[in-house]
C-alpha positions in Angstrom: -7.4 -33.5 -3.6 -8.4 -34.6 -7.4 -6.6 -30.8 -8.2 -3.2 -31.9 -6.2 -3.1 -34.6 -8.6 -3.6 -33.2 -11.4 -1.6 -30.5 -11.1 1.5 -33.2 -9.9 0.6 -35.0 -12.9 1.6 -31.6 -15.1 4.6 -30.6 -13.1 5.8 -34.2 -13.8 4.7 -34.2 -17.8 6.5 -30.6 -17.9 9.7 -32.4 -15.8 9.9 -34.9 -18.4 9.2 -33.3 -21.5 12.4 -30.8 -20.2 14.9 -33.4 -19.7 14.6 -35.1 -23.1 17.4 -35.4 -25.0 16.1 -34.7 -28.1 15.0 -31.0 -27.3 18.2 -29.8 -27.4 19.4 -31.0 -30.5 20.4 -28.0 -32.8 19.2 -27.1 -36.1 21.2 -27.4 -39.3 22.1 -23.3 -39.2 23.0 -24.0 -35.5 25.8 -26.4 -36.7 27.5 -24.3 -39.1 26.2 -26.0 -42.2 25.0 -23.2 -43.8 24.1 -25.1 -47.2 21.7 -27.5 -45.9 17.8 -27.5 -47.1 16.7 -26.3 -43.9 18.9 -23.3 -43.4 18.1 -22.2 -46.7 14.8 -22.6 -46.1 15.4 -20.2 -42.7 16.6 -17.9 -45.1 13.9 -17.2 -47.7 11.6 -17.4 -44.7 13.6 -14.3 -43.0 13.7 -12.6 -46.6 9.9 -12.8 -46.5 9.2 -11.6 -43.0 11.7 -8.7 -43.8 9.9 -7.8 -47.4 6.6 -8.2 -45.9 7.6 -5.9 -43.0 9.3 -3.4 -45.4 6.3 -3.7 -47.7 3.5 -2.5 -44.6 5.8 0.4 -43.5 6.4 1.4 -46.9 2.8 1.8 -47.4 1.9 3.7 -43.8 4.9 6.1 -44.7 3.3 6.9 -48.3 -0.4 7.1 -46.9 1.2 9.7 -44.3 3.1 11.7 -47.3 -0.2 11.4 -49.3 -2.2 13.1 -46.4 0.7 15.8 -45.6 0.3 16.7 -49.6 -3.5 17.2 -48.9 -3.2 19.0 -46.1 -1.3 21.4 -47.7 -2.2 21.5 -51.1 -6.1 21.9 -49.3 -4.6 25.1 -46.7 -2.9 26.7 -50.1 -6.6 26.8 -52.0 -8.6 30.0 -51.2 -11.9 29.0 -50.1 -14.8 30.6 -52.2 -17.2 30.4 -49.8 -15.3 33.2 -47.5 -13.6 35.3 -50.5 -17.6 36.0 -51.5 -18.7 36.9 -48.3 -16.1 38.9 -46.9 -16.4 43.0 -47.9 -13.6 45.1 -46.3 -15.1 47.5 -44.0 -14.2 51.3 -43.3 -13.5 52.9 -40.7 -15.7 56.4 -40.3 
């Protein structure tokens, strides 16, 4: 019973925390003025994300080319250890 009321008593909170008013209000950017504080604001903070984003796929794209450079420069490279040990053999 004590869980039917408290789970009425959420619904209701929820209910009335939908229907305010003042949860719908806009922001500045929504309005149109685009020179306000707080649009600027949204601006720099998109610039940011989008550098910091940029920034973390720029540096898993050079790791990747780093480690295709290796890979290659390390199957060009005759390995000593085989060139010693290998003799041609003749056929009798």
């Amino acid at each position: 019973m004590k869980f039917r009321k408290v789970k009425l008593l959420v619904v209701g909170a929820l209910c009335a925390a939908a229907l305010q008013p003042a949860s719908v209000l806009a922001c500045a950017a929504c309005y149109g003025a685009s020179d306000s504080p707080m649009a600027k604001g949204m601006n720099w903070g998109i610039f940011s994300l989008l550098a910091v984003v940029g920034m973390v796929l720029g540096s898993v794209a050079t790791f990747f080319v780093f480690i295709g450079k290796k890979a290659a420069a390390a199957a060009n490279e005759p390995d000593a250890n085989t060139a010693a040990t290998t003799e041609p053999t003749q056929k009798s």
